[in-house]
C-alpha positions, 0 to 999 in steps of 0.5 A: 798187604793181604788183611787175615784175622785167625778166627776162632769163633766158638759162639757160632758153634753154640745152638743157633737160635741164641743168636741170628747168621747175618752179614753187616749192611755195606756202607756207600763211602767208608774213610777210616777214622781212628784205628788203635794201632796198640789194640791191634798189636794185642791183637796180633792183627797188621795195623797197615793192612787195617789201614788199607782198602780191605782193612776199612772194608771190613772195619766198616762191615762192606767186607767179610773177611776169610774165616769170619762167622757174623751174627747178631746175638739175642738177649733179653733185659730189664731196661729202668726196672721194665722187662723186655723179653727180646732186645739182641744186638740191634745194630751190631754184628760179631764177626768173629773171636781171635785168640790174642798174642797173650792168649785171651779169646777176644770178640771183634763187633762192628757197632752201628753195622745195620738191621738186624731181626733185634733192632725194633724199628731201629736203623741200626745204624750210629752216628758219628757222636756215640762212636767217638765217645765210645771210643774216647771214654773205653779207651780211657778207662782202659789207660785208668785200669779199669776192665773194658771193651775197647775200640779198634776203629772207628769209621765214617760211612760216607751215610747220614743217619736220622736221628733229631735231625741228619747227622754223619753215620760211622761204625766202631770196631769194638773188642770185648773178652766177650759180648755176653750179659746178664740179659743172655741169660734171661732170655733163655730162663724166660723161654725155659730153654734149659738146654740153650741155658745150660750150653751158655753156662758151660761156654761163659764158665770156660771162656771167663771163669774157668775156677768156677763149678757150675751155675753157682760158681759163675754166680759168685765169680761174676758178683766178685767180679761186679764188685771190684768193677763198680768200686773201680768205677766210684774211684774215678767218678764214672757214671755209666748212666744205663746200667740195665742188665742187658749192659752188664757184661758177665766177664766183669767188664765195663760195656755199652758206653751210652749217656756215660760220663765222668763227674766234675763236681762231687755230688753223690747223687749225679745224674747226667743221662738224658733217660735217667729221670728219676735218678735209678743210675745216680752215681751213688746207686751203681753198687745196688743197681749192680747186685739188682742185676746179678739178682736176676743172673741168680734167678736165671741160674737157678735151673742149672743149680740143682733139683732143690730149688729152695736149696738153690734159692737159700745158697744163691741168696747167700752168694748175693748177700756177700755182695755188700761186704765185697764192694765195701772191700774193693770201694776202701781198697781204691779210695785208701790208696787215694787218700795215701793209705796202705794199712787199715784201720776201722775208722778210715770208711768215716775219714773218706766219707767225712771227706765226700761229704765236705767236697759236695756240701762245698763243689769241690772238683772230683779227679782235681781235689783228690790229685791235690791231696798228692800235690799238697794243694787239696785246700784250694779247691774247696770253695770254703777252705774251711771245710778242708781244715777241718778234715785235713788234720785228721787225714795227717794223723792218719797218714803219720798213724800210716808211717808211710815214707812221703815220697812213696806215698806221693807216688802211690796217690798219684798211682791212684788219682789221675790228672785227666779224664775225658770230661764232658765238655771235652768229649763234646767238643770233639764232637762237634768238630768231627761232625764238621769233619775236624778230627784234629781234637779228637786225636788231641784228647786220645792223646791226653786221655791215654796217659791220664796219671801223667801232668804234661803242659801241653795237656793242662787244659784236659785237667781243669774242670769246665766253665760254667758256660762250658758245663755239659749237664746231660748225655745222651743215647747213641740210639 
């Protein structure tokens, strides 16, 4: 079958010098991997002629197809707290834009397509082990319900790359509603080009937020929008673990899964990227990490909000002082529902924290305490069963306060806690094998990993938490 994309791709039509017209580097022996048969549907792509020779061609960037408009795009970002004026896509290329079956504008990257004038002595290349949990963990955020890029593909080079030692290269084909961050902002604030600054407003303003008016608009659309995300990331104990602005996407979107991971035991202040070593992206610092980096989206903003530059400053700080009060909403709207709440009362922020609290002062298991809760079973998952007692009698006096019907709330806490998430060590394991040319794990847990709300005996082992020898304590950069 003839492979056709209907490219549409209003990025290149923006000034060119917000982004670098490069073909991908051609790999030597491309085999496909995974190609995501569901995403390419919403895509309104033919998974078989993906499949085929042209199809892996250009899913491993040896071929640009008809229509196509490859670029690298450039951007700038605070990475740990430190500027750096000029980061850009290192190793990836935008191909294009399609416009999906349900009319959503949708970017199509290949990650890990080559050198770029961004990559910084880069290879621009990526190994094997990021592409699969990239590919993993965004498709199980996006089974949680959680907004994300997703992953088309992924596909062996046929190359090795260098890293720590020689390691198997392969590309991921990633999706994104688009590939622009806090950091394209910046880099057109810190070169005072208000004309390539202001083409970006009106472009982010269309494709994402088309309510907004103008540059305060988009200010507070995206800070609405980070809220809701990072309050659905505390919910199933996701630590992005590099949340550097030039990683927050503008469309409110999870991007750039890096050293990412999924808790197991409860504790606040869990950290597992190798790079993270003071604790800036602990998991209980994503919500101020978050408005830090919308903070400097507003300072980027400001020459597209007026000549009153001190009434700009005063009506963006406002903007961003809501931030607050809009996670603590969205935060208690996901963890009511996983506790099995549907009204409110005041003292239920106190309920869930006194619950928290319990759960790491004791280990107890993140996504399994919270599934038990459901189940009826919560108690035996406190390595001091005390510690449960103590609290479980005000959650019942809540729940009857509630006047839910049990069988409904079972259901919404089941709706609300899933059985499964890609745990470490799972991840890890996956890819081990596939290093070693077993892909067999890697399908399993795409399998369990898709249908996370759902307890199937053939997936048990996904959901039980790892064993001491089995703990993966640090992840790491694909880079």
């Amino acid at each position: 079958m003839t492979l056709t994309l209907p490219f549409d791709n209003s990025y290149a039509r923006l000034p060119e010098r917000m982004f670098t017209p490069m073909a991908p580097t051609p790999v030597r022996a491309p085999t496909l991997i995974a190609l995501n048969d569901a995403l390419a549907a919403e895509l309104g792509l033919d998974a078989d002629a993906l499949r085929g020779p042209e199809g892996v061609a250009m899913l491993a960037g040896n071929r640009v197809p008809e229509g196509a408009a490859p670029l690298a795009q450039a951007y700038a970002g605070h990475q740990f707290g430190g500027w750096s004026p000029q980061l850009g896509d290192g190793r990836a290329i935008l191909l294009g834009e399609i416009v999906d079956t349900a009319g959503h504008r949708r970017d199509i990257q290949l990650k890990g397509a080559g050198r770029t004038p961004y990559s910084r002595m880069g290879d621009g290349r990526a190994w094997l082990g990021p592409v699969l949990r990239e590919y993993i963990v965004s498709e199980a955020m996006h089974a949680l319900g959680i907004p994300t890029t997703r992953a088309l593909a992924a596909v062996a080079t046929g190359e090795d790359v260098f890293r720590e030692s020689r390691l198997p290269g392969a590309v991921l084909t990633r999706v994104a509603a688009s590939h622009i961050r806090v950091g394209t902002f910046q880099y057109f604030a810190a070169r005072r080009d208000t004309e390539a600054l202001q083409a970006l407003t009106d472009h982010a303003i269309a494709r994402h937020y088309p309510q907004a008016e103008g540059a305060m608009g988009l200010l507070q659309a995206a800070v609405a929008a980070q809220a809701r995300l990072v309050a659905q990331w505390m919910g199933v104990g996701f630590i992005h673990g590099v949340m550097n602005t030039d990683n927050m996407a503008i469309s409110g979107e999870t991007i750039d899964y890096g050293p990412c991971a999924f808790m197991d035991r409860y504790h606040p202040q869990t950290v597992y990227s190798s790079i993270d070593q003071y604790g800036r992206y602990a998991f209980n610092k994503q919500a101020d990490i978050a408005v830090w980096n919308l903070a400097q989206l507003g300072s980027a903003l400001l020459p597209m909000m007026g000549a009153d530059e001190n009434a700009a400053i005063e009506e963006a700080t406002a903007v961003l002082h809501a931030f607050p009060d809009l996670f603590k909403e969205e935060w208690l709207a996901v963890f009511r529902a996983k506790i099995g709440l549907s009204t409110a009362e005041p003292e239920d922020p106190e309920l869930i924290h006194q619950l928290l609290d319990r759960m790491s002062a004791t280990g107890a298991d993140f996504t399994n305490t919270f599934r038990a809760l459901a189940e009826g079973t919560a108690r035996g998952q406190f390595s001091d069963p005390a510690a449960f007692d103590g609290w479980a009698e005000a959650w019942q006096a809540r729940l009857a306060r509630d006047g839910q019907d049990v069988a409904a709330r079972k259901a919404r806490m089941r709706a609300a806690n899933p059985a499964i998430i890609p745990r470490n060590h799972r991840v890890e394991e996956v890819i081990q094998a596939g290093v070693a040319g077993d892909f067999a794990p890697f399908n399993k847990l795409m399998n369990a990993v898709q249908q996370p709300y759902e307890e199937k005996s053939e997936f048990s082992d996904y959901a039980a938490p790892p064993k001491p020898s089995e703990e993966v304590r640090q992840t790491f950069c694909g880079t």
